[in-house]
C-alpha positions in Angstrom: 96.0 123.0 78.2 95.4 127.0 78.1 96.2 128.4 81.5 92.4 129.9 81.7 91.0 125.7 82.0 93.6 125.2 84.6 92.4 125.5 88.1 95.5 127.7 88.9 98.6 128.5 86.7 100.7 126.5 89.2 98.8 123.5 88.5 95.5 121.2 87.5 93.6 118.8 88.7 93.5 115.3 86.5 92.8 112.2 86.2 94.8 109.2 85.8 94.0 106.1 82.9 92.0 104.7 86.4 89.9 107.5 87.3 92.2 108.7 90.4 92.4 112.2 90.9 96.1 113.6 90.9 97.7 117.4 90.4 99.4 118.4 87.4 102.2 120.6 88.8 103.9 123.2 86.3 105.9 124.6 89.3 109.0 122.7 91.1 111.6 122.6 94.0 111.9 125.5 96.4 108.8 127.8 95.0 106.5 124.5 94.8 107.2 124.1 98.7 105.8 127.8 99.4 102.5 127.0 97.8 100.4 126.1 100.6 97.7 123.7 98.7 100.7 121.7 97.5 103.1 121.8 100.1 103.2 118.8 101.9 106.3 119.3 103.8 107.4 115.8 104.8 104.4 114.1 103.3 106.2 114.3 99.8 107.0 110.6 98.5 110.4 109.4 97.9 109.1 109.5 93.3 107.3 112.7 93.9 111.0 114.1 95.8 112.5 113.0 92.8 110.6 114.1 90.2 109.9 117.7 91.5 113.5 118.7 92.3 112.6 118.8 96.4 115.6 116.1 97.0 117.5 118.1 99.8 114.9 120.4 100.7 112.5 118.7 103.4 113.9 115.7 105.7 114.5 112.6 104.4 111.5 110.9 106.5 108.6 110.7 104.3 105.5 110.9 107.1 101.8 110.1 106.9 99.2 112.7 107.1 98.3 111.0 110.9 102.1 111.5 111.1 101.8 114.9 111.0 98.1 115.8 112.4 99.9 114.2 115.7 102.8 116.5 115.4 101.3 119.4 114.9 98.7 119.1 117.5 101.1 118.4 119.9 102.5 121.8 119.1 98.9 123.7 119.0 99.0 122.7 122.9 101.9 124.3 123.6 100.7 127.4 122.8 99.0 129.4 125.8 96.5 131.8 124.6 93.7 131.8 122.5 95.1 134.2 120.2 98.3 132.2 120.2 96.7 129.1 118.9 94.7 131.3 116.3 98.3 132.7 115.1 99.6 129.1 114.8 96.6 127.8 112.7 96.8 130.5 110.5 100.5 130.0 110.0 99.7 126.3 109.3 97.3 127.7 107.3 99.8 129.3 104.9 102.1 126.5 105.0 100.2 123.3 104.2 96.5 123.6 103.5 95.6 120.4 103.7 97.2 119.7 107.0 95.3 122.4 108.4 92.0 121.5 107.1 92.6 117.6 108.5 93.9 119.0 112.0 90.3 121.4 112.1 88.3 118.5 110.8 89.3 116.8 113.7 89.2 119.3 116.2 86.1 121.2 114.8 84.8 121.7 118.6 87.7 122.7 119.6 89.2 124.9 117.3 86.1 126.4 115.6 86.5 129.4 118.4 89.8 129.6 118.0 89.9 130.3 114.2 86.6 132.3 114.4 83.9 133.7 116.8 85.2 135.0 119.7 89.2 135.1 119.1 89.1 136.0 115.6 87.4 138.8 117.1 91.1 140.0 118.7 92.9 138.5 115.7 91.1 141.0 113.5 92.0 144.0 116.4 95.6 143.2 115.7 95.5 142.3 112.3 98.0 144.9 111.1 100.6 143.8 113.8 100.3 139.7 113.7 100.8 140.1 109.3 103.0 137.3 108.0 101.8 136.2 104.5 99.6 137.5 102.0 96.0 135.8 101.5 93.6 136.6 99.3 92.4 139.7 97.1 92.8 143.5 98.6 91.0 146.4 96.4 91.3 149.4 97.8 90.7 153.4 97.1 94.1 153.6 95.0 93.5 150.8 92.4 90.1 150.4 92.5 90.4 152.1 89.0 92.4 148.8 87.7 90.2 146.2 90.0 90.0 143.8 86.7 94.0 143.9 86.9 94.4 142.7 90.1 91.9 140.0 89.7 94.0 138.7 86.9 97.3 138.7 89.8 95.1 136.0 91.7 96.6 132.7 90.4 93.1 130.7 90.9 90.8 130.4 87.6 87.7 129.3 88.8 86.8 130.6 91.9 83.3 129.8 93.3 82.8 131.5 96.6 84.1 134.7 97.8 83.6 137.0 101.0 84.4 140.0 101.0 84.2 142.7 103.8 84.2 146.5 103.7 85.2 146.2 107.5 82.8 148.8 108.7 81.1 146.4 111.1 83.2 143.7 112.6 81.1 141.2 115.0 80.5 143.5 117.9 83.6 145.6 117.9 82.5 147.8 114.7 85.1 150.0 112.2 88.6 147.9 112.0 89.5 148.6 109.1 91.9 146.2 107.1 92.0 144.0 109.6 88.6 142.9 108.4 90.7 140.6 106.1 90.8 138.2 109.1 87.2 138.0 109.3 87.1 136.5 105.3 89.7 134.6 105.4 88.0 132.9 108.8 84.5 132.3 107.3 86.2 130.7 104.2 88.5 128.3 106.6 84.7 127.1 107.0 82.9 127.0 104.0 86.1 124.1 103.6 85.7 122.4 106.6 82.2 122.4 107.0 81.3 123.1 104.0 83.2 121.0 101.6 84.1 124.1 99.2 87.7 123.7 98.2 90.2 125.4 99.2 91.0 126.9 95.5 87.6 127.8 95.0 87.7 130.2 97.7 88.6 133.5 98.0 89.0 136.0 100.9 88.3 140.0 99.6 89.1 143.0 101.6 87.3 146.1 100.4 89.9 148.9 101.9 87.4 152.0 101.4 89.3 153.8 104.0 88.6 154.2 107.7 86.9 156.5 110.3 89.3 155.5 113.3 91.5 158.3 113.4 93.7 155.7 115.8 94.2 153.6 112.9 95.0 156.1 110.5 97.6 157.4 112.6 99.3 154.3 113.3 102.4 153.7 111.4 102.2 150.0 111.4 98.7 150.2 109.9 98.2 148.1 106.4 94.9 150.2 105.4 94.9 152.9 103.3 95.1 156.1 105.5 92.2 158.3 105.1 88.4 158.3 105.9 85.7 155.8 104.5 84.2 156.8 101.4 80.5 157.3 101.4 77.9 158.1 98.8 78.1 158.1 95.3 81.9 157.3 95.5 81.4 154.3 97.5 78.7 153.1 95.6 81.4 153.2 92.6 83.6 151.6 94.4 81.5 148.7 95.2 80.3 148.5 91.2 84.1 148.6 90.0 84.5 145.6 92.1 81.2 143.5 91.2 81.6 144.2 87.0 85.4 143.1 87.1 85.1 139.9 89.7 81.6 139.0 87.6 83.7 139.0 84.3 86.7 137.1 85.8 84.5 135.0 88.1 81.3 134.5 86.3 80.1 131.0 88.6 81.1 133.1 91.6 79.0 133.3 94.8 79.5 136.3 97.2 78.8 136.9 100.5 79.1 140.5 102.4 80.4 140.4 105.2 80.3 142.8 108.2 79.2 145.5 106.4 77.5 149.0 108.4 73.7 148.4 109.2 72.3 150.7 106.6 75.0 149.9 103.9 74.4 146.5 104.4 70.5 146.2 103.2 71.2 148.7 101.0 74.7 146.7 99.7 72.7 143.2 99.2 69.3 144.3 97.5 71.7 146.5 95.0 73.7 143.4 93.9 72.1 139.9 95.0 70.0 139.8 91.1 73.5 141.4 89.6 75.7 138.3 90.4 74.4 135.4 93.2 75.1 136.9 97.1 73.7 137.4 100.3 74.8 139.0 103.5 75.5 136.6 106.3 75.0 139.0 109.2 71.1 139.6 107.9 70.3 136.3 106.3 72.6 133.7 107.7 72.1 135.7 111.2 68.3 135.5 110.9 68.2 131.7 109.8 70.3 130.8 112.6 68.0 132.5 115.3 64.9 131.0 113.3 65.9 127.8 113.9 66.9 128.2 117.2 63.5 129.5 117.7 61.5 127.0 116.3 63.7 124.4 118.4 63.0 126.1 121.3 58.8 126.2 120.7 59.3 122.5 120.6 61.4 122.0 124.1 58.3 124.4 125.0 55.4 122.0 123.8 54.5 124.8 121.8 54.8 126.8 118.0 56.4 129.1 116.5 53.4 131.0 116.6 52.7 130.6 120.2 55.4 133.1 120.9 56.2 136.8 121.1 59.1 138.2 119.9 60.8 141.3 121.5 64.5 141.8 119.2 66.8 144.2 120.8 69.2 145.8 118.1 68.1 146.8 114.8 70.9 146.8 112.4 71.9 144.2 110.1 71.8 141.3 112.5 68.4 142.4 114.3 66.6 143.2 111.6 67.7 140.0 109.8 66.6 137.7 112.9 63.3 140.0 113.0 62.8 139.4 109.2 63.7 135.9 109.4 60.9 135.9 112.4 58.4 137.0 110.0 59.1 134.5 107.2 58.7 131.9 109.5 55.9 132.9 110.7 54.2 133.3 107.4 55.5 129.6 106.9 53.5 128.7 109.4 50.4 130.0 108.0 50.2 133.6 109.4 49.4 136.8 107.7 52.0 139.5 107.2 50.1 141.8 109.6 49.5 138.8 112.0 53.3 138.2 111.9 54.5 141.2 112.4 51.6 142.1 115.7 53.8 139.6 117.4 57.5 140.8 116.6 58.8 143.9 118.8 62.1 145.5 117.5 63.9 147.8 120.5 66.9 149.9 119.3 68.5 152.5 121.0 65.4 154.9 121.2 63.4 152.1 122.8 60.8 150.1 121.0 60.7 151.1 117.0 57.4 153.5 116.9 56.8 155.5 113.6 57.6 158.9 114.1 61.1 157.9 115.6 64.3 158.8 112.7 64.5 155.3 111.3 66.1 153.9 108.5 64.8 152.1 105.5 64.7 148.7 106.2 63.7 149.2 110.5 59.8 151.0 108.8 58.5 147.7 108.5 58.8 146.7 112.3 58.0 149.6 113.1 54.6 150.1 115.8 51.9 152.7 115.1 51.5 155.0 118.1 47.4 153.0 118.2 49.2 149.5 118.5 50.3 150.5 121.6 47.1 151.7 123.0 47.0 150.7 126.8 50.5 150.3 127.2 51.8 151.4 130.6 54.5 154.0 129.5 56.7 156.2 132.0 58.3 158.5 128.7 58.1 159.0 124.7 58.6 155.6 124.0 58.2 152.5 125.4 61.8 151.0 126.9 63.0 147.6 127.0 62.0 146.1 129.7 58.3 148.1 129.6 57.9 146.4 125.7 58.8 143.2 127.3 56.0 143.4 129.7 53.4 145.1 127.9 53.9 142.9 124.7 53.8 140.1 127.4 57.3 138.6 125.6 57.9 135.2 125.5 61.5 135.3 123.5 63.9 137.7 124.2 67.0 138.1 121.5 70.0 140.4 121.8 72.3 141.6 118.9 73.4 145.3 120.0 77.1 144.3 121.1 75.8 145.5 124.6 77.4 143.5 127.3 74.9 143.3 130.3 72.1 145.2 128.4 69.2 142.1 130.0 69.1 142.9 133.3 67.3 140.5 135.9 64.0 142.1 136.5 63.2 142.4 132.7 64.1 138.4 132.0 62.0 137.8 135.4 58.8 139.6 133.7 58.5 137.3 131.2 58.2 134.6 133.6 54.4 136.3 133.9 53.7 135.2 130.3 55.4 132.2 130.2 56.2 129.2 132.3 59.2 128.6 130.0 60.9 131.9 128.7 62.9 131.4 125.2 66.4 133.9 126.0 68.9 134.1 123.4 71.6 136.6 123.5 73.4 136.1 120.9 76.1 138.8 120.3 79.5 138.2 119.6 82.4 138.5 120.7 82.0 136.6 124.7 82.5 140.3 126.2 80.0 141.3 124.3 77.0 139.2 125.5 73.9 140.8 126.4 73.6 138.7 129.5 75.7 135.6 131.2 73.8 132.7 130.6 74.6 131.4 134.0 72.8 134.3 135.0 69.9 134.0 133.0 69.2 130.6 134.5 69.4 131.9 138.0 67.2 134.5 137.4 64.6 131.8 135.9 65.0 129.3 138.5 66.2 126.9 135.5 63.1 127.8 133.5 64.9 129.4 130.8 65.5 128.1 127.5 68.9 129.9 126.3 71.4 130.3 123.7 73.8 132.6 122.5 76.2 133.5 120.1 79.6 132.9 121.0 80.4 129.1 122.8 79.5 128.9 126.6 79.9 125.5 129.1 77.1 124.2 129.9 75.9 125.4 133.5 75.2 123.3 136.5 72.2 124.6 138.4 69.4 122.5 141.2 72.0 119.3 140.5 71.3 119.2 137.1 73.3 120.2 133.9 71.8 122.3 130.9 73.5 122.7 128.0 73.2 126.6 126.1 72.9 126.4 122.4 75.7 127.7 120.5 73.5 130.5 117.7 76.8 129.9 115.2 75.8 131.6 111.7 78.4 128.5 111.0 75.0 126.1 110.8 74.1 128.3 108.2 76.3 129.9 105.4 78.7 126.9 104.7 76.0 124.7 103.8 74.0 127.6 102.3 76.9 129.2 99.9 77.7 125.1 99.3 74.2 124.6 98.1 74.3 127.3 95.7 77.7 126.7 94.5 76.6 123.0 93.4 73.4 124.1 91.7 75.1 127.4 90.2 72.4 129.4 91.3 71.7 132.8 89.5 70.5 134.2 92.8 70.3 133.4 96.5 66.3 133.0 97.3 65.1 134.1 100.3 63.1 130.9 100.2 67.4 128.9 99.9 68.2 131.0 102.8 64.7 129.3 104.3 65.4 126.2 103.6 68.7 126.6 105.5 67.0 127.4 108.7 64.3 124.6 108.3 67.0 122.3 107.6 68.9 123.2 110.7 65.7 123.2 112.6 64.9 119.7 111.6 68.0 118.5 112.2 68.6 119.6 115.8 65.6 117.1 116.7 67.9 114.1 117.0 69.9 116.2 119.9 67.2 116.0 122.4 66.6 118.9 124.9 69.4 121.0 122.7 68.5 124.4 121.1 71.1 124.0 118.8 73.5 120.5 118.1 76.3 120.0 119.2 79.4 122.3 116.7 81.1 118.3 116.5 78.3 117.9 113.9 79.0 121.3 111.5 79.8 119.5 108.8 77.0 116.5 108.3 74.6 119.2 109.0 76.4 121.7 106.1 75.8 118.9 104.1 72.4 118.4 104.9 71.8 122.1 104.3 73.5 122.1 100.9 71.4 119.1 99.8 68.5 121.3 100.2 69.2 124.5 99.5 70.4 122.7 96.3 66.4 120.9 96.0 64.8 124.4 96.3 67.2 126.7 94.1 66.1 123.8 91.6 62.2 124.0 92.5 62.4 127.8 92.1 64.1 127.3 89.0 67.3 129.5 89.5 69.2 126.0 89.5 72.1 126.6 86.4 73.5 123.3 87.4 71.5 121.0 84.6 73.3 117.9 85.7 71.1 117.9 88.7 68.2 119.5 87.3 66.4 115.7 87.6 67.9 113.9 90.1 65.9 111.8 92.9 66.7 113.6 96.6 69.0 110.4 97.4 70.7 111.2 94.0 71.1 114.6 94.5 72.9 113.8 97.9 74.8 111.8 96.5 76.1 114.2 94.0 76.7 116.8 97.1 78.8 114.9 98.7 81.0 113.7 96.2 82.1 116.9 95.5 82.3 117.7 98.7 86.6 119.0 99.5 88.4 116.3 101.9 91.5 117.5 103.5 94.2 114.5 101.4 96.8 114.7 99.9 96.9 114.0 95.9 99.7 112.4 94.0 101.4 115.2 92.1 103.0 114.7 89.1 105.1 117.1 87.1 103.8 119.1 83.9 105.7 119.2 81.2 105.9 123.2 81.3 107.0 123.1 84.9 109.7 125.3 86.0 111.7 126.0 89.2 
């Protein structure tokens, strides 16, 4: 078989004369063990041993996968900080995939802030000084010029989801250069385990346009290239190098950007998402998440989506997303764009967003004429947080500025004038970087407060009782969503597929009860629920390339989703008849 049908040129994926699925392996003995999605370590059979030269290489117990899940947990809690669990994951990560994606599937509560949001957050700090083994693609200012070259050094053929960072905007902790890597190579981690992507579908990208930390560039140890970010006309280059070459080597590709600054970002997604299928999680996976958080709360409420009014504090990628996202659901629901937007209230660092403030593109939209606020009680120029929160009479309050602290108690206590039950969701990541405790929050309330944020809290004990705070986890969101359009090989990524997302997640979260959001424990039935329906509407808006499921019945179409959903097993290998130490 030519090497470009092959799934990798270490090896295929076949079937036997029964229909089982088993790897054709053209690669043996001591390089076969250092290929994480075949190594199995001691999981090899006693033919398998045989047959692939590995006789005398791994001990002569053959162990179950349970076998090792028990043995390698054990080990994970020995380790005795949060980052030192992340660093042994990811290790595992590079040695055996599978037995890392069967240990997360069964800790997916417990791990899911270990791998990502909030220690990834310190894991991508540190990223140049933790570096063991090489993962994924990095395209940086000196070969951008031979991008298409270094695509062809990536040993997967058919890649179907990528994310790829410029690193200018990391969570809450902004520029960190190459260490952005860790971010990609985290989100992929769950477009496997809740997603059902396979791991040789995926691919982490770093784009290394530089950085403008002089602390990094003068740090020997530092993996980046040294010099500042490009910007411009250069960096817009850059970024089309990189889209032509992975479109031609990738053509059923779906990208996601990731952590990208708040103006590139808009600018980065409406550029490319009709050039090859992508979205940016931090505006559209960000804003779906809030959305259905929202719409969850309104119910615990009694009330609608409409009922409420919003005040959004931060508008960069992630604010102006959720504020977007605010909009479209109101719309949904039967509002006018005017009528929408009269009840959304974007505050950024000038205050609230008034025309005649120096905004950027994509904040003109939310922004107030100086005659909306007619009546308003004002002390200066414009109006500040916590006087838009009582003069727009705010119902929900969001925060995504990175600002630990920012909701202070007489501002959450004014809302309690407009609303018996005030909606409080500050969601930034990482934990330092909340915009209030929620503990606090709920004090400040007397337990009226409805609240979720973005990194994982305990629930709180308060008046005897116990109420749980919603986790706001993007992770809801994008596995199912880059899933969905992977299965229908979608030629873009709708807004109304990024909708569907949130209505999906909304809808599901009724069967938890008083929760804003479920509990993480059920990522991936919910991923799969998402990518059933993001797969119905890419079909109904007729960007579906997939024609296999062009005319499948709803049950059908699940059906199809989940059996190609990834499974963390091991498969039978077998060697090729080209195989070679």
């Amino acid at each position: 078989m030519p090497e470009a049908r092959r799934v990798s040129r270490y090896y295929d994926v076949r079937r036997d004369e029964d229909g089982h699925r088993f790897l054709d392996v053209n690669v043996t003995g001591f390089s076969l063990l250092h290929i994480p999605l075949l190594n199995k370590s001691t999981g090899f059979t006693r033919e398998e041993r045989r047959a692939l030269g590995l006789e005398g290489l791994v001990p002569p117990h053959t162990s179950t996968l349970e076998e090792q899940k028990e043995r390698t947990y054990l080990r994970y809690l020995q380790q005795t900080t949060d980052l030192e669990k992340h660093e042994y994951l990811r290790a595992l990560q590079d040695r055996n995939e599978v037995l890392f994606y069967a240990i997360f599937a069964d800790h997916l509560e417990e791990m899911l802030p270990i791998l990502y949001t909030p220690t990834v957050g310190e894991a991508v700090r540190i990223f140049s000084h933790i570096y063991r083994y090489p993962r994924g693609l990095s395209v940086s200012t000196e070969d951008i010029d031979r991008v298409d070259e270094l695509l062809e050094n990536v040993p997967l053929n058919d890649v179907r989801m990528i994310v790829a960072t410029d690193s200018s905007a990391i969570l809450g902790i902004g520029d960190q250069g190459f260490g952005g890597m860790a971010i990609s190579i985290g989100k992929l981690s769950l477009y496997t385990a809740a997603g059902g992507v396979g791991p040789d579908k995926t691919l982490p990208v770093e784009l290394d346009v530089g950085t403008d930390r002089q602390d990094l560039i003068d740090d020997p140890l530092y993996l980046g290239v040294h010099h500042q970010r490009l910007t411009g006309p250069q960096y817009d280059e850059f970024l089309d190098r990189f889209v032509e070459a992975t479109a031609a080597r990738y053509p059923k590709a779906i990208i996601q950007w990731e952590d990208f600054a708040r103006g590139t970002a808009f600018r980065v997604l409406e550029r490319y998402r009709r050039v090859v299928p992508s979205f940016n999680d931090d505006i559209q996976g960000t804003g779906a998440m809030a959305l259905a958080g929202l719409i969850g709360a309104s119910r615990l409420k009694g009330e609608m989506l409409h009922d409420q009014v919003f005040v959004v504090v931060g508008a960069g990628a992630g604010g102006i997303g959720v504020a977007s996202a605010i909009r479209q659901g109101l719309m949904q629901g039967g509002l006018t764009y005017v009528e929408a937007n009269a009840r959304i209230f974007v505050v950024d660092r000038y205050g609230l967003l008034v025309h005649g403030q120096p905004l950027e593109d994509h904040q003109r939209s939310f922004a107030k004429h100086p005659e909306d606020l007619a009546g308003w009680e004002v002390a200066g120029e414009w109006p500040t947080l916590h006087e838009t929160v009582v003069n727009a009479r705010a119902t929900a309050l969001l925060g995504l500025t990175g600002v630990p602290g920012l909701f202070r108690q007489p501002t959450v206590e004014a809302m309690l004038a407009h609303t018996a039950r005030p909606i409080v969701f500050p969601l930034s990541n990482p934990t330092s970087n909340v915009e209030a405790q929620p503990a606090d929050v709920l004090r400040w309330t007397a337990g009226a407060a409805i609240i979720a944020t973005g990194s994982p809290f305990a629930d709180i004990e308060y008046g005897g009782r116990l109420y749980p705070v919603g986790q706001g986890n993007n992770a809801f969101i994008f596995p199912g969503l880059g899933f969905g359009a992977v299965i229908s090989r979608a030629r873009e990524i709708t807004d109304g597929m990024v909708m569907e997302a949130a209505l999906t997640l909304a809808d599901e979260t009724r069967a938890h009860g008083d929760r804003v959001y479920p509990p993480i424990s059920h990522l991936r039935e919910i991923s799969m629920k998402v990518a059933v329906r993001v797969a119905r509407r890419a079909i109904d808006e007729g960007v579906c390339a997939e024609r296999r499921i062009r005319n499948l019945t709803d049950d059908e179409l699940e059906a199809f989703v989940r059996r190609r959903s990834w499974l963390p097993k091991y498969l039978p290998l077998r060697k090729a008849a080209d195989a070679r130490d």
